[in-house]
N, CA, C and O atoms as CSV, one atom per row, in Angstrom:
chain,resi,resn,atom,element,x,y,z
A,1,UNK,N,N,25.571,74.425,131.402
A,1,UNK,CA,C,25.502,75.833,131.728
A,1,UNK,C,C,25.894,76.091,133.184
A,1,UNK,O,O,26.419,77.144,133.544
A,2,UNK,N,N,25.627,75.127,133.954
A,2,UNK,CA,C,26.068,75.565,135.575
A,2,UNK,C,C,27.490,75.177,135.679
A,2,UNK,O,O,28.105,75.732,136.589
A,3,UNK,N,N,27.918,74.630,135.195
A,3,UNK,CA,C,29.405,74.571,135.329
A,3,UNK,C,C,30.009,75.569,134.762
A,3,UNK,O,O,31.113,75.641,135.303
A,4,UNK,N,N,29.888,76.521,133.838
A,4,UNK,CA,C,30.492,77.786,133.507
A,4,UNK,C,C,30.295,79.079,134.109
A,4,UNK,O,O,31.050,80.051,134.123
A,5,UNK,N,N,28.495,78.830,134.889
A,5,UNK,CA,C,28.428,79.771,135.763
A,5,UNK,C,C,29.212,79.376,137.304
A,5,UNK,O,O,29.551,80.255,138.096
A,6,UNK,N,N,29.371,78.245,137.492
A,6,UNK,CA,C,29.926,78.302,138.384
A,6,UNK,C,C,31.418,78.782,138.532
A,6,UNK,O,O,31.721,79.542,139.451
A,7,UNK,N,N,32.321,78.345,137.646
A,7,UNK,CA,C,33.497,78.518,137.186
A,7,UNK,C,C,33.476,79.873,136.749
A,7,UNK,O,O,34.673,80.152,136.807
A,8,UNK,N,N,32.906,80.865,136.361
A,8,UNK,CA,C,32.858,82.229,136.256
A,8,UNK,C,C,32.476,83.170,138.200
A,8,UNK,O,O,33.006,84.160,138.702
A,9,UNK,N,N,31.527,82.372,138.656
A,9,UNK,CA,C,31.566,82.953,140.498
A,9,UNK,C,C,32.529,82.673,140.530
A,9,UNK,O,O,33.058,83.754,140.271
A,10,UNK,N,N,33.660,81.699,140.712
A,10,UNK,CA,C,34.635,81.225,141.381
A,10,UNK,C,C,35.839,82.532,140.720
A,10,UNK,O,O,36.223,83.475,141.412
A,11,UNK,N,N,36.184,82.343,139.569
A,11,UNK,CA,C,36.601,83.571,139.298
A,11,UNK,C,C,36.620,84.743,139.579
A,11,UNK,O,O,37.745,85.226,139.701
A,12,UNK,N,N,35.811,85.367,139.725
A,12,UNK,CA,C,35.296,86.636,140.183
A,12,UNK,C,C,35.402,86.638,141.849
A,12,UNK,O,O,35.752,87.774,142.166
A,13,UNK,N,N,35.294,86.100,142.617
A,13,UNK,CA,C,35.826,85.664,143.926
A,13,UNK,C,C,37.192,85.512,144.121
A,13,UNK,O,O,37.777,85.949,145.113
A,14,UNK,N,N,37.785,84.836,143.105
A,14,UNK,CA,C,39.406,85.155,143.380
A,14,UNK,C,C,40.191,86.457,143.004
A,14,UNK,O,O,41.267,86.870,143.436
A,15,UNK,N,N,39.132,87.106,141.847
A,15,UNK,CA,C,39.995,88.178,141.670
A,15,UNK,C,C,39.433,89.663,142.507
A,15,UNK,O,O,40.236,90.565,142.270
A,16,UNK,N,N,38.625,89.994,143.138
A,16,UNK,CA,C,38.742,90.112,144.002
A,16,UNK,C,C,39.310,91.077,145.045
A,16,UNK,O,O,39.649,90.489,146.072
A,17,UNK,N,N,39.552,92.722,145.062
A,17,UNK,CA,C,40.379,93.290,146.109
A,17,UNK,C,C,39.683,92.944,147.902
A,17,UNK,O,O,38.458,92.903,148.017
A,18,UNK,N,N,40.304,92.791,148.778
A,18,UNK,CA,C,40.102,92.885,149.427
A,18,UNK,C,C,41.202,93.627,150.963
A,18,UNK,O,O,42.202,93.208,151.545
A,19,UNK,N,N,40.147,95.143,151.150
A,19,UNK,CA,C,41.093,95.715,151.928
A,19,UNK,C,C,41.861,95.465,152.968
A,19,UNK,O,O,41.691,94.294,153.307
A,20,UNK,N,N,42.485,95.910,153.514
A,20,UNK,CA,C,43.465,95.210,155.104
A,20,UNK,C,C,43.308,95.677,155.356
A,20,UNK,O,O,43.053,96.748,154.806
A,21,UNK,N,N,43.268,95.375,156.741
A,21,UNK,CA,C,42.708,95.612,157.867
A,21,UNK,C,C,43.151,96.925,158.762
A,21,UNK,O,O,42.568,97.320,159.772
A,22,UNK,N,N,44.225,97.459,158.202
A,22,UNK,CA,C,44.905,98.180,158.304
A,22,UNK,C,C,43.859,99.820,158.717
A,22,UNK,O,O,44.043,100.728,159.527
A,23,UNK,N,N,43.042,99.611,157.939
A,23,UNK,CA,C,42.233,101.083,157.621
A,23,UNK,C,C,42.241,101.830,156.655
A,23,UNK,O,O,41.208,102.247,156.131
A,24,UNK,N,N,43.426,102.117,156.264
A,24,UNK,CA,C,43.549,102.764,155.351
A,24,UNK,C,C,42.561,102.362,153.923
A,24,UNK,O,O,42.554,101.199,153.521
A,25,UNK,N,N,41.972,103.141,153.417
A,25,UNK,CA,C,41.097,103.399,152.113
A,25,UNK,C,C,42.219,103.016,151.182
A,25,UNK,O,O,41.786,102.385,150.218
A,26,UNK,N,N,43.704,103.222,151.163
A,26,UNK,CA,C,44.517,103.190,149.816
A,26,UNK,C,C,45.650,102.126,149.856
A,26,UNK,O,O,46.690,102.238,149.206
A,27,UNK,N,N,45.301,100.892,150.830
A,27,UNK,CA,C,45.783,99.777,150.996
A,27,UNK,C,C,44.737,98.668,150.537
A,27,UNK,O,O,43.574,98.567,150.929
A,28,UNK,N,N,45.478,97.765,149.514
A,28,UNK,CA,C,44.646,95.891,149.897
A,28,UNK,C,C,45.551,95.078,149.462
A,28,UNK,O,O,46.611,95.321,148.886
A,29,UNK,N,N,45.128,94.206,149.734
A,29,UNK,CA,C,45.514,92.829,149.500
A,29,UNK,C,C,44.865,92.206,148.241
A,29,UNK,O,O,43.666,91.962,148.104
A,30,UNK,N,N,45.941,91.968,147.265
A,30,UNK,CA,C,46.248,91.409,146.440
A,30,UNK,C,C,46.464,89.792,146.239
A,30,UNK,O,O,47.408,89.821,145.448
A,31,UNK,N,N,46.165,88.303,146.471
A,31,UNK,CA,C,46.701,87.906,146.169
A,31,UNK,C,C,47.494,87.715,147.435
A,31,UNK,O,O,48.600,87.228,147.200
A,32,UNK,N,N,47.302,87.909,148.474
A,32,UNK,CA,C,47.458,87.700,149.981
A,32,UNK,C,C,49.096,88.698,149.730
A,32,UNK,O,O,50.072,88.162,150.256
A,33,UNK,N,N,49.283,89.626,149.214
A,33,UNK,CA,C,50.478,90.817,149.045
A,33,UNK,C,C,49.885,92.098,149.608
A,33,UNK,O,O,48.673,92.311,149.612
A,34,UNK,N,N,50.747,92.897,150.059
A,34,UNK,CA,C,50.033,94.315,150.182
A,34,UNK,C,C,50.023,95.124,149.403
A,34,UNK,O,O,51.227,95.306,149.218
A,35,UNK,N,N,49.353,95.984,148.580
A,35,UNK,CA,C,49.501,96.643,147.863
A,35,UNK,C,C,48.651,98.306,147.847
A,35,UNK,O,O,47.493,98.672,148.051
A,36,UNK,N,N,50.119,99.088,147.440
A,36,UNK,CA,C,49.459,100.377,147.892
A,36,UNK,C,C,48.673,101.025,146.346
A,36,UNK,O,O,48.906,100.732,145.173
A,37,UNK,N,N,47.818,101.868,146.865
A,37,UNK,CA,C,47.024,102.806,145.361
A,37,UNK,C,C,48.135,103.955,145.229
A,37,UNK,O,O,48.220,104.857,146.063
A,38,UNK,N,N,49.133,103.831,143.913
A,38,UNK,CA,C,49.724,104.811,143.712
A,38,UNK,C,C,49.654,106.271,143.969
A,38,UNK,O,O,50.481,107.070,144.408
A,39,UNK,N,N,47.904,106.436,143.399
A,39,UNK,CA,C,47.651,108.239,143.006
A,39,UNK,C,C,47.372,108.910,144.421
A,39,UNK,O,O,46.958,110.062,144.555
A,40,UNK,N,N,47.723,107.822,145.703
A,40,UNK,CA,C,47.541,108.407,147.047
A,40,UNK,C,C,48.912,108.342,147.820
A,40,UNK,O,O,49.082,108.702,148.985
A,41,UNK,N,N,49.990,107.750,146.849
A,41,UNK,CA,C,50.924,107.844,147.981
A,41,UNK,C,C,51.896,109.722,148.292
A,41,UNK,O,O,52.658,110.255,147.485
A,42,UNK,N,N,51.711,109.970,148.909
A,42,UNK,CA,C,52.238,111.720,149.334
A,42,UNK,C,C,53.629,111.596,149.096
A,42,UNK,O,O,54.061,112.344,148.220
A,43,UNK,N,N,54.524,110.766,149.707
A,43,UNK,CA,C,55.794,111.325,149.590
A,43,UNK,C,C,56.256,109.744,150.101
A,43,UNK,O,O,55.664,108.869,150.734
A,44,UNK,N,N,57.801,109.858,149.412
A,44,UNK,CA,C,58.666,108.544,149.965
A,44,UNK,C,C,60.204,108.629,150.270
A,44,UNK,O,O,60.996,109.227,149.541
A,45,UNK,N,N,60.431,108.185,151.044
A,45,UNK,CA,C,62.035,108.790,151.848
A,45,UNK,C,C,62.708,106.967,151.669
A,45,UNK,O,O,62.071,105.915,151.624
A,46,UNK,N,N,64.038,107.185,151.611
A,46,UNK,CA,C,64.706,106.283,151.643
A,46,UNK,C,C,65.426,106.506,152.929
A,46,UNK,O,O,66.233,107.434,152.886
A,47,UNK,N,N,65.322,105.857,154.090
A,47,UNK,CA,C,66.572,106.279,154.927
A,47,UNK,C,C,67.467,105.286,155.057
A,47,UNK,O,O,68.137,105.300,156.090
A,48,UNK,N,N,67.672,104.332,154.192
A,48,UNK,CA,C,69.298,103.687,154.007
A,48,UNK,C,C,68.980,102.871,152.436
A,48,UNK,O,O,68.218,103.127,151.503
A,49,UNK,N,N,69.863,101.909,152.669
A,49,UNK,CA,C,69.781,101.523,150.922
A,49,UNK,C,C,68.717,100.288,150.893
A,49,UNK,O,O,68.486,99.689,149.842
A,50,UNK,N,N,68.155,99.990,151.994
A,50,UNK,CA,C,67.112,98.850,151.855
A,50,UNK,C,C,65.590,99.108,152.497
A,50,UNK,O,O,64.766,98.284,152.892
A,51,UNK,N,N,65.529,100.649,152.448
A,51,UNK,CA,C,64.135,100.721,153.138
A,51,UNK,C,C,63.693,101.905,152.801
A,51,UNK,O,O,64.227,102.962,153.136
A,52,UNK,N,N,62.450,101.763,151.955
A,52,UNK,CA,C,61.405,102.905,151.729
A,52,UNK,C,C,60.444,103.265,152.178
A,52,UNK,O,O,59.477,102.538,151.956
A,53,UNK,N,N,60.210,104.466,152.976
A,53,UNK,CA,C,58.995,104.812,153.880
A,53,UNK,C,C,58.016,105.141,152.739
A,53,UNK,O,O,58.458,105.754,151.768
A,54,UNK,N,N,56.648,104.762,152.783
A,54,UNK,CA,C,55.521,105.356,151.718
A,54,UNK,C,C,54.598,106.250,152.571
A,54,UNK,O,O,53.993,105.569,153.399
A,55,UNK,N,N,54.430,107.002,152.603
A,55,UNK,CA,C,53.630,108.011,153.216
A,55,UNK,C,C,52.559,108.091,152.444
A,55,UNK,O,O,52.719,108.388,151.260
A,56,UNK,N,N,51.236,107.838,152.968
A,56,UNK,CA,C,49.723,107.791,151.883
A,56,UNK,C,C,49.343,109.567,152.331
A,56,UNK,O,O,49.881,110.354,153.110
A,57,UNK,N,N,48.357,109.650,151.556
A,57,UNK,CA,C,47.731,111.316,152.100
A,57,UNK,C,C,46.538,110.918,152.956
A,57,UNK,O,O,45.626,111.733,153.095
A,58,UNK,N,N,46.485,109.868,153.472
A,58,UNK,CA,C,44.911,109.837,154.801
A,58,UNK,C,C,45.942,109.526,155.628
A,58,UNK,O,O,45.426,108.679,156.357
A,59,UNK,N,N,47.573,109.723,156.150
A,59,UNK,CA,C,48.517,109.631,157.216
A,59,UNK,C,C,49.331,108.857,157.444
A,59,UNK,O,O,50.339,109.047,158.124
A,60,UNK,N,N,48.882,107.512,156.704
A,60,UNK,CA,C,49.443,105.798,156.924
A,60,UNK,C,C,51.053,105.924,156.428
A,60,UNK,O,O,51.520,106.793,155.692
A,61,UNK,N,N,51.632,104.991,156.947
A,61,UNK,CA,C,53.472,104.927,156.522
A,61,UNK,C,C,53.327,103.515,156.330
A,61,UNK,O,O,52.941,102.676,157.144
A,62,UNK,N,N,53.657,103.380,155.249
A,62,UNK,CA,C,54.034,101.701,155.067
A,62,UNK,C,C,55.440,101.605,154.799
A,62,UNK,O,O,55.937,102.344,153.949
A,63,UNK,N,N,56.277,100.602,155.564
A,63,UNK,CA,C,57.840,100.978,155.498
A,63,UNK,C,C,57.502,99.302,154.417
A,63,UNK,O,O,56.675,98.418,154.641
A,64,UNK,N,N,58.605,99.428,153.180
A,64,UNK,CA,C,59.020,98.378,152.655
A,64,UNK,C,C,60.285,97.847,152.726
A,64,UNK,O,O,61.384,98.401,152.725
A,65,UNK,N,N,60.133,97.298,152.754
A,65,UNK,CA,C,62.101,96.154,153.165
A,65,UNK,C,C,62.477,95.521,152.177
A,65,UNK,O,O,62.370,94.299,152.282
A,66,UNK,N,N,63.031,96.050,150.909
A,66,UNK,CA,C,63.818,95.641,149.688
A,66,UNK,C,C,64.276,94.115,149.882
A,66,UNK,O,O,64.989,93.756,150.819
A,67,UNK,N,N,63.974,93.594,149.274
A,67,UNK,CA,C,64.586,91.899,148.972
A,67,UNK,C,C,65.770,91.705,149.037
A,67,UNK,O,O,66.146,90.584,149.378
A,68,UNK,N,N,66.887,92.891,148.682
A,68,UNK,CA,C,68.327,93.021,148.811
A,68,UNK,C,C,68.841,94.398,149.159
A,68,UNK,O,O,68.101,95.345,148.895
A,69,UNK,N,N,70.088,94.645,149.754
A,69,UNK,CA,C,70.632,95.694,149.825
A,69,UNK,C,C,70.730,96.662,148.245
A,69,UNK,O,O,71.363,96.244,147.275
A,70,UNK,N,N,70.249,97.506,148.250
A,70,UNK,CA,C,70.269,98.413,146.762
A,70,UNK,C,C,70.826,99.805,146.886
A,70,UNK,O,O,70.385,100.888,147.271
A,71,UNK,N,N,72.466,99.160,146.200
A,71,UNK,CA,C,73.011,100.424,146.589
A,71,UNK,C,C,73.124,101.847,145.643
A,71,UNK,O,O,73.359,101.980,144.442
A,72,UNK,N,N,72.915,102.628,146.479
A,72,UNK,CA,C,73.171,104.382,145.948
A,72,UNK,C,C,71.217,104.916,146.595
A,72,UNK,O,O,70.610,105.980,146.480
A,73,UNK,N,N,70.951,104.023,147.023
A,73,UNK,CA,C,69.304,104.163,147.256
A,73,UNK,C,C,69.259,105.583,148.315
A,73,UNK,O,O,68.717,106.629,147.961
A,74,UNK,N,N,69.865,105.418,149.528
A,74,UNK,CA,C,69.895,106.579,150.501
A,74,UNK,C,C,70.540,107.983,150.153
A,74,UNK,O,O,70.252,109.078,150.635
A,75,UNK,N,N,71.514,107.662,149.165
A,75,UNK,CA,C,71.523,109.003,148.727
A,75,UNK,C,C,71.779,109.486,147.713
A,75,UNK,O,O,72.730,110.191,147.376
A,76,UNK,N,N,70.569,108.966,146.955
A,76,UNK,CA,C,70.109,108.505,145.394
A,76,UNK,C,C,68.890,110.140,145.702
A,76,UNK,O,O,68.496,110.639,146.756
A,77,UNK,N,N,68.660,110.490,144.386
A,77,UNK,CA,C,67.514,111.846,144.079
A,77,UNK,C,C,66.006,110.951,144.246
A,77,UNK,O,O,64.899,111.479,144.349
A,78,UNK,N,N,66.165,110.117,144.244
A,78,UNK,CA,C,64.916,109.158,143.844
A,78,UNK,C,C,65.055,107.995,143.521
A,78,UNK,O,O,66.178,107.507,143.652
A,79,UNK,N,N,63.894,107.122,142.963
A,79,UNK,CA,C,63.570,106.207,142.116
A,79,UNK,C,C,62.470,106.710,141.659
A,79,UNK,O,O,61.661,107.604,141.907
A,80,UNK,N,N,62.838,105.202,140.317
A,80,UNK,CA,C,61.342,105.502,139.289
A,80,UNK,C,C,60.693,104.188,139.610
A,80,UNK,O,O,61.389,103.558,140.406
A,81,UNK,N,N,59.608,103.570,139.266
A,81,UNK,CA,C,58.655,102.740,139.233
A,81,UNK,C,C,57.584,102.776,138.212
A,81,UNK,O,O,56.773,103.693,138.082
A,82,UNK,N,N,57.672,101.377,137.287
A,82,UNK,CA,C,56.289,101.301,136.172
A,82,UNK,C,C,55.604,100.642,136.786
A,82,UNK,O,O,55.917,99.587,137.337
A,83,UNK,N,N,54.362,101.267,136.783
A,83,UNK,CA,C,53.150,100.550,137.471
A,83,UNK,C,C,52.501,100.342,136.303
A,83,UNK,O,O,52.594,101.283,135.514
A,84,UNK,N,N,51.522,98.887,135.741
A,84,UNK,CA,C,50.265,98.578,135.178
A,84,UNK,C,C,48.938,98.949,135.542
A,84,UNK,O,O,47.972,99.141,134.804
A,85,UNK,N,N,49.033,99.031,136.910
A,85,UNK,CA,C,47.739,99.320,137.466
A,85,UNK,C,C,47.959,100.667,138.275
A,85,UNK,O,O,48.873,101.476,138.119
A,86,UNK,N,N,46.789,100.723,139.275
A,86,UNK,CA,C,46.772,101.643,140.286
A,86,UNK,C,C,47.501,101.446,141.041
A,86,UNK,O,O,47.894,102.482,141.576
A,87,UNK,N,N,48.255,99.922,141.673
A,87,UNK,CA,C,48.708,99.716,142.784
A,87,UNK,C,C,50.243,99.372,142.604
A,87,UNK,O,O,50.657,99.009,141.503
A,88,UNK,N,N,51.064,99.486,143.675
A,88,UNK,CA,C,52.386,98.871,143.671
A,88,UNK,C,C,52.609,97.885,144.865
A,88,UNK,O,O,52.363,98.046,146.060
A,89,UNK,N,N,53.189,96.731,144.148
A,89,UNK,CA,C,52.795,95.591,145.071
A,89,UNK,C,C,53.765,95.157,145.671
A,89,UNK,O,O,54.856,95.458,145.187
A,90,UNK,N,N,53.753,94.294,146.937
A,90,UNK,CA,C,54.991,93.979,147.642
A,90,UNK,C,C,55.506,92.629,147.036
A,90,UNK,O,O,54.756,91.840,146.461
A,91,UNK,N,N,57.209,92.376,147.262
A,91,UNK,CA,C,57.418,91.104,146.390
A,91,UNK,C,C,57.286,91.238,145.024
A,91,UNK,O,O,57.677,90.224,144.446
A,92,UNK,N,N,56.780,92.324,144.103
A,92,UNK,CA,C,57.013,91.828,142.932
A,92,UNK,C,C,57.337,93.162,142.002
A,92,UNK,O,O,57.461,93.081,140.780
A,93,UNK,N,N,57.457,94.399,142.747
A,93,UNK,CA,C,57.701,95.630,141.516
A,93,UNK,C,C,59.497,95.845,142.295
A,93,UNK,O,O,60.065,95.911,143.385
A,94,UNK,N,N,59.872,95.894,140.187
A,94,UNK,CA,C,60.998,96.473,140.396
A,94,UNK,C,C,61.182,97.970,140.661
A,94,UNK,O,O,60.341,98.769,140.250
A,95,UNK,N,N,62.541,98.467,141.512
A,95,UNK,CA,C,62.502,100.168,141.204
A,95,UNK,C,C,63.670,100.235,140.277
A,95,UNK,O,O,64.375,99.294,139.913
A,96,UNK,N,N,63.767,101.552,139.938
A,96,UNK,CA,C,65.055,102.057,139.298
A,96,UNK,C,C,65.691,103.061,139.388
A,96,UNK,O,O,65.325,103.944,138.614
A,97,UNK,N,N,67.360,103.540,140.689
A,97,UNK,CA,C,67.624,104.423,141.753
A,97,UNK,C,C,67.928,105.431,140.212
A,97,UNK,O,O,68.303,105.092,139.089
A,98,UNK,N,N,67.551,106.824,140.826
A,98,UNK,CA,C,67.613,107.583,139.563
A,98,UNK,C,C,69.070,108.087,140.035
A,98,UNK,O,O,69.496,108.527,141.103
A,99,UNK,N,N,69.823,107.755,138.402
A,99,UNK,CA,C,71.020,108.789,138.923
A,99,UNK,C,C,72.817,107.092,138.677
A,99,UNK,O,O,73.849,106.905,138.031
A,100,UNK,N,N,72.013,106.474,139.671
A,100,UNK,CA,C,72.998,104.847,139.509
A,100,UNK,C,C,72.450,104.010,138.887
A,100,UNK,O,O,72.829,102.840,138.841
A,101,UNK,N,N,71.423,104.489,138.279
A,101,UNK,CA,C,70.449,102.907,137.894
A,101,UNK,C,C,70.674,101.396,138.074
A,101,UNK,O,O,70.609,100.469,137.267
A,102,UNK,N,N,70.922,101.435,139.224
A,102,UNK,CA,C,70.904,100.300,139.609
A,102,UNK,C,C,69.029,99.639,139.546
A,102,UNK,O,O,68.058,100.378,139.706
A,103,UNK,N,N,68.961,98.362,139.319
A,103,UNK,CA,C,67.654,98.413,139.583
A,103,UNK,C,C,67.383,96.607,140.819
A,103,UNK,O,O,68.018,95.557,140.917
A,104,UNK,N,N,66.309,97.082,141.393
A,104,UNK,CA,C,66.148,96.473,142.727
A,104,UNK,C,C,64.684,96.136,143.084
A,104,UNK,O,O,63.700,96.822,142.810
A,105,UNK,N,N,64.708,95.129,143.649
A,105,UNK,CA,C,62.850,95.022,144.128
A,105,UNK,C,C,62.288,94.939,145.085
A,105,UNK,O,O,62.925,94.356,145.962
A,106,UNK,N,N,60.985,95.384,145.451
A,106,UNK,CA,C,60.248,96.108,146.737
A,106,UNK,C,C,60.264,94.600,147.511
A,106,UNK,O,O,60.323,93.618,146.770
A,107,UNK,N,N,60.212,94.381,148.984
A,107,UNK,CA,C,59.887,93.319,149.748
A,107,UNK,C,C,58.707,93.540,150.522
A,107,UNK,O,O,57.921,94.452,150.266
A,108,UNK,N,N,58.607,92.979,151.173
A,108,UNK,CA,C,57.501,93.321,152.427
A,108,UNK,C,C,56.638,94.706,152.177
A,108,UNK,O,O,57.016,95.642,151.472
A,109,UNK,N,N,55.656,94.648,152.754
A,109,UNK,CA,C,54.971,95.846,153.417
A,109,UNK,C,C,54.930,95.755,155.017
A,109,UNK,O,O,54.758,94.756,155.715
A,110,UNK,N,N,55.128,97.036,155.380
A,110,UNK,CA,C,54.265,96.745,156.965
A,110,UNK,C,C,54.064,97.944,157.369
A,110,UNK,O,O,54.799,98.868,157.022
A,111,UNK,N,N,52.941,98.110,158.234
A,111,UNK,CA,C,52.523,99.582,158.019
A,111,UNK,C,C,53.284,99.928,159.344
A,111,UNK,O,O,53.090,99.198,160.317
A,112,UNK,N,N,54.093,100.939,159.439
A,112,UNK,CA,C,54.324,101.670,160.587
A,112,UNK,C,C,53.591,102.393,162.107
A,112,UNK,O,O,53.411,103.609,162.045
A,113,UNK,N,N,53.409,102.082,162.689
A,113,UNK,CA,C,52.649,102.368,163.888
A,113,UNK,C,C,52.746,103.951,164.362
A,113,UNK,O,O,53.654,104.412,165.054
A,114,UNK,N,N,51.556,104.723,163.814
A,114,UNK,CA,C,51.531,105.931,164.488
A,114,UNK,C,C,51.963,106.547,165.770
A,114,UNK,O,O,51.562,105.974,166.783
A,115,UNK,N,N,52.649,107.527,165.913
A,115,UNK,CA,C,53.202,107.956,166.672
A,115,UNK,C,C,52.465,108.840,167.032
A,115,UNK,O,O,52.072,109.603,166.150
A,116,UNK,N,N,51.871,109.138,168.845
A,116,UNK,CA,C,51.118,109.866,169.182
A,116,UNK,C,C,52.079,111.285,169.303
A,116,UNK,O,O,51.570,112.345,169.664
């Protein structure tokens, strides 16, 4: 019996959110990834074909840096994104540019440094 309870703590310890450090309420870490809570992100701008600003609604900008150049992205209407969960994660969600469908995947997170 203690070996299944143990092996069940250990589980439950790995899975696990734990927020970054960042501040933000609608950021964590995944799995040592960043990952944002969808139903908070406000708005997202592409300003070239490899970088998406995420704007949360408590102020935060997390810029992501696409794994590859993805072209028609900057002056594409959008993208789409299927999420499973609440969150969209760095390194592993594809997008899809609406309009070229080209499809492409998120890299990095890093949160952008407020501007006074």
């Amino acid at each position: 019996m203690k070996p299944f309870i143990l092996a069940a703590l250990c589980l439950a310890a790995s899975s696990t959110v734990a927020w970054a450090a960042s501040g933000s309420a609608w950021v964590s870490q995944q799995g040592g990834k960043v990952c944002l809570r969808t139903d908070h992100i406000q708005r997202k701008t592409m300003p070239d074909n490899r970088t998406i600003l995420f704007r949360m609604d408590d102020g935060t900008t997390w810029k992501n840096t696409l794994q590859k150049t993805c072209p028609g992205l900057a002056i594409a209407s959008g993208f789409e994104m299927t999420v499973k969960t609440n969150y969209v994660c760095a390194n592993q969600q594809p997008i899809r540019v609406i309009g070229a469908g080209n499809t492409c995947y998120l890299g990095g997170f890093v949160q952008v440094p407020a501007t006074p």
